[in-house]
C-alpha positions in Angstrom: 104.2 90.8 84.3 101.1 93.2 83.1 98.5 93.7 85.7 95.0 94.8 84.3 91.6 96.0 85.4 88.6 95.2 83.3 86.5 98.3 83.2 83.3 98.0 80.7 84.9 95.0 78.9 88.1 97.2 78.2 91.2 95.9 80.0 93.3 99.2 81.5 97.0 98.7 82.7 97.7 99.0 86.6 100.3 101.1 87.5 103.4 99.1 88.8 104.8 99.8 92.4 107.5 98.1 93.9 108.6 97.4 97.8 111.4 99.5 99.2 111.8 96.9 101.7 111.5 93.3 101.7 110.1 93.2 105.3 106.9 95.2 103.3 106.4 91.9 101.6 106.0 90.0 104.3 104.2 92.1 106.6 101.5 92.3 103.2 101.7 88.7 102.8 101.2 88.0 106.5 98.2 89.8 106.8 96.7 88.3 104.1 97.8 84.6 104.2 94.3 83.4 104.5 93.2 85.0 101.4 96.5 84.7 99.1 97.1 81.1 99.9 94.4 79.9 102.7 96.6 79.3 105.0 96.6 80.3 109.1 99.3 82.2 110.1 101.5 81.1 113.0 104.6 83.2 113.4 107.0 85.9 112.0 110.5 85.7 112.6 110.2 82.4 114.2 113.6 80.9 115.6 114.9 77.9 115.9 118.3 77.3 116.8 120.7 78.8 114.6 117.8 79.4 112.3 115.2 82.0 111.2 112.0 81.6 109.5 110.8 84.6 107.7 106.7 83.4 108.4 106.0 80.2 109.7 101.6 79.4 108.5 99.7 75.9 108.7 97.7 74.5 106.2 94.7 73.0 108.3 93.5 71.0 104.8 97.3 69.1 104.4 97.7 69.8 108.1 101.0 70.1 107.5 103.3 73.5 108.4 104.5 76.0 105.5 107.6 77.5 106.1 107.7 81.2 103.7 111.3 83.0 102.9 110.9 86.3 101.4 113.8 87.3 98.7 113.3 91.1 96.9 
């Protein structure tokens, strides 16, 4: 998708950049949860049994956990 900046009522294209590593995404995304999505962030790499969660956030409006899995 096009990204844009609107600059004196003229729309310029953004220059693309991509992530080497999917672990860039979610360190980004972590550190921003509040603003992206306005949720709270709990954990990274959380565990549980067997299992890994890639960023583990709560939603104090649905009070209700959000579980996020990265794919690049």
């Amino acid at each position: 998708m096009d990204l844009y900046n609107l600059n004196n009522n003229r729309l310029e294209p953004l220059n693309k950049s991509g992530f080497a590593l999917e672990k860039d995404i979610q360190t980004l995304v972590e550190r921003n949860l509040s603003s992206l999505f306005g949720l709270e962030f709990v954990s990274t790499e959380f565990a549980i049994d067997d299992f890994r969660i890639d960023t583990l956030a709560f939603d104090e409006e649905n009070s209700a956990f959000v579980i996020i899995e990265y794919k690049k």
